[in-house]
C-alpha positions as CSV (number, residue, x, y, z in Angstrom):
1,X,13.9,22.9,78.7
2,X,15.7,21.7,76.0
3,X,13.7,20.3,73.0
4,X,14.4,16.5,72.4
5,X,13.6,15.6,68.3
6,X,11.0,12.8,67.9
7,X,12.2,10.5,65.4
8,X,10.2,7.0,63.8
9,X,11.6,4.1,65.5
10,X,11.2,1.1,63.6
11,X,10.1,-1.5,65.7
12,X,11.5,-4.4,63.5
13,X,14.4,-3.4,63.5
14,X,15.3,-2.5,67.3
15,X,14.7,-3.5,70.4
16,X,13.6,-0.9,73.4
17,X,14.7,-0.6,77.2
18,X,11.6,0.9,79.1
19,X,14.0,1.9,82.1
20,X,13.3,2.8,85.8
21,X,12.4,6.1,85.9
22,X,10.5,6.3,82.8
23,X,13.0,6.7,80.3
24,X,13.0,4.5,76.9
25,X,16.0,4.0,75.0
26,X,16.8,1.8,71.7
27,X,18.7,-1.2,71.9
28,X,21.7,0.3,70.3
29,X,21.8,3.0,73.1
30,X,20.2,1.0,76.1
31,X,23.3,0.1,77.6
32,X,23.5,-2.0,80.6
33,X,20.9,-1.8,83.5
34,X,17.4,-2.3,84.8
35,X,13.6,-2.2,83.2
36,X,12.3,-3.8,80.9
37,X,12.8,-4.8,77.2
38,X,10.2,-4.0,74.5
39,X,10.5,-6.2,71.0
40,X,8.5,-6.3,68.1
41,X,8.9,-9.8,66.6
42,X,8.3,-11.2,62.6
43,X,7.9,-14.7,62.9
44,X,8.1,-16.0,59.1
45,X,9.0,-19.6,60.2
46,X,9.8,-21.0,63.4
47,X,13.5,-20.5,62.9
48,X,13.0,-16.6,63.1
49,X,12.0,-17.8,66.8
50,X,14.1,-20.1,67.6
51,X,11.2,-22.4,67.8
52,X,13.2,-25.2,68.9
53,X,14.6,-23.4,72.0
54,X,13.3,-23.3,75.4
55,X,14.0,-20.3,76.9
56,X,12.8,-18.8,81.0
57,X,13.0,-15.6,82.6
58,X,14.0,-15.9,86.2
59,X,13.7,-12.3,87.1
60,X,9.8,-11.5,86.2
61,X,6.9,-12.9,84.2
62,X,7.1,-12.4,80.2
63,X,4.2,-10.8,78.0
64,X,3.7,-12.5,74.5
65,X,1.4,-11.1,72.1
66,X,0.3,-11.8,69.2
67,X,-0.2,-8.9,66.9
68,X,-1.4,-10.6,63.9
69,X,-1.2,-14.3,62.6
70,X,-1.6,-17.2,65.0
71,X,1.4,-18.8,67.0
72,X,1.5,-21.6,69.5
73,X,3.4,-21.4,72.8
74,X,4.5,-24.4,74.0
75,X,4.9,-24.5,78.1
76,X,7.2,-27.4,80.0
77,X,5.2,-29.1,82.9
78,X,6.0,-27.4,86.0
79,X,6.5,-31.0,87.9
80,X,7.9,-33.9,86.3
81,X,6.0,-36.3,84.0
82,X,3.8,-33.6,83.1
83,X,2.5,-33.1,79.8
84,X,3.7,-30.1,77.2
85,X,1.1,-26.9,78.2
86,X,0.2,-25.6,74.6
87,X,-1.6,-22.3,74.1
88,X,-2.6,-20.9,71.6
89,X,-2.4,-17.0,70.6
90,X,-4.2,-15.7,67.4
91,X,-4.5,-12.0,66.0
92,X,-4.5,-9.5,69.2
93,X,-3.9,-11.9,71.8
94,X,-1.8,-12.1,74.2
95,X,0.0,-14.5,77.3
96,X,1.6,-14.1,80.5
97,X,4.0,-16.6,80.8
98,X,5.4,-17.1,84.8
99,X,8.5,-16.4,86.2
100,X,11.0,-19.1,85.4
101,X,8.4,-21.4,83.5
102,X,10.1,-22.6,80.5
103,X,8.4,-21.8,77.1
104,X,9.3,-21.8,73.1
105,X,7.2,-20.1,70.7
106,X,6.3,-21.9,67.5
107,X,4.1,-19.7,64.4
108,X,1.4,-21.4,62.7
109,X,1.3,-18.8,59.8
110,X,3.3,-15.7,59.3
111,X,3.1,-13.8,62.2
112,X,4.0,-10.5,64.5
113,X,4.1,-10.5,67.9
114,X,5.3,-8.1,70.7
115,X,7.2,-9.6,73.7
116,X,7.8,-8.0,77.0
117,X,10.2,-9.2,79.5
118,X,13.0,-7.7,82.2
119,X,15.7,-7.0,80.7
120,X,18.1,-8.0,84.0
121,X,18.2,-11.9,83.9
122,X,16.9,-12.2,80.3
123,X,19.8,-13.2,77.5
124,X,19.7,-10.4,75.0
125,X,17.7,-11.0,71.8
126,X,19.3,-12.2,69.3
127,X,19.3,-10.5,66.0
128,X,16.4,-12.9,65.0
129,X,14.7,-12.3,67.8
130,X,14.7,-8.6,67.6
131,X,13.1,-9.1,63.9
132,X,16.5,-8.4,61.8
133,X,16.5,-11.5,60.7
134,X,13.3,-11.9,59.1
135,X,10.8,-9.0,58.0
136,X,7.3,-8.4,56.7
137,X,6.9,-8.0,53.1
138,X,7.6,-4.6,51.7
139,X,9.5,-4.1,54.9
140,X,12.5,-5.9,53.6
C-alpha cells in the first residue's frame, strides 16, 4: 500500500467532488464526472451569492447550511400565482431544497454556509460561489 500525504484543504478556497466510489477530489483536479460537489461558501453581501439569481438542480435535491450568520432562502412557488416560499437558516442550520425547485440565497449578516448538490446537472460554481471571491476576515 502506497502511503497517500494528507494535506489542509482550504475549504474557502476550493470546491470538492465526493465521487462514486468514495473518492474526494478538489475542484482543480475533479475533472469531469459523477457525485456530488462539496462547497464551503462566505457570504459577505448578497453579491458573493449571487443573491439576485435563481438557480435549480434538476438531477437531485440540494443541502444548504448555514454554518454561522443568518441567511434567507428564497423558494419560487411550485404552481403559478404562488407566493415567494422564504426560509430562514441561522447559525447551524440547515435546508433541503427539492429537485428542480428554484431557489436564490440572500445573507442577512456575514455569513458561511456549506452547500451540497450533484455535481452532473449543476452549472459549476463560480469563483464567487466557491468563496474566492469574498473571504472571512483574517482569511484574506
Amino acid at each position: 500500500m502506497t502511503a497517500v500525504p494528507v494535506t489542509p484543504i482550504d475549504l474557502l478556497g476550493s470546491c470538492l467532488h465526493l465521487r462514486p466510489g468514495g473518492g474526494i477530489r478538489t475542484r482543480a483536479d475533479a475533472g469531469p464526472g459523477d457525485g456530488w460537489r462539496l462547497t464551503v461558501v462566505y457570504a459577505r453581501t448578497g453579491a458573493d451569492v449571487h443573491a439576485g439569481d435563481w438557480q435549480a438542480h434538476p438531477e437531485a435535491e440540494t443541502l444548504v447550511s448555514c454554518l454561522v450568520g443568518m441567511v434567507r432562502l428564497h423558494l419560487r412557488p411550485e404552481r403559478a400565482g404562488g407566493p415567494v416560499e422564504e426560509v430562514r437558516l441561522t447559525a447551524g442550520t440547515a435546508a433541503v431544497i427539492p429537485r428542480g425547485r428554484w431557489h436564490r440565497i440572500e445573507p442577512d449578516i456575514p455569513s458561511t454556509l456549506l452547500i451540497a448538490a450533484r455535481a452532473v446537472g449543476t452549472p459549476p460554481a463560480s469563483p464567487a460561489q466557491a468563496g474566492l471571491a469574498a473571504r472571512p476576515p483574517g482569511r484574506e
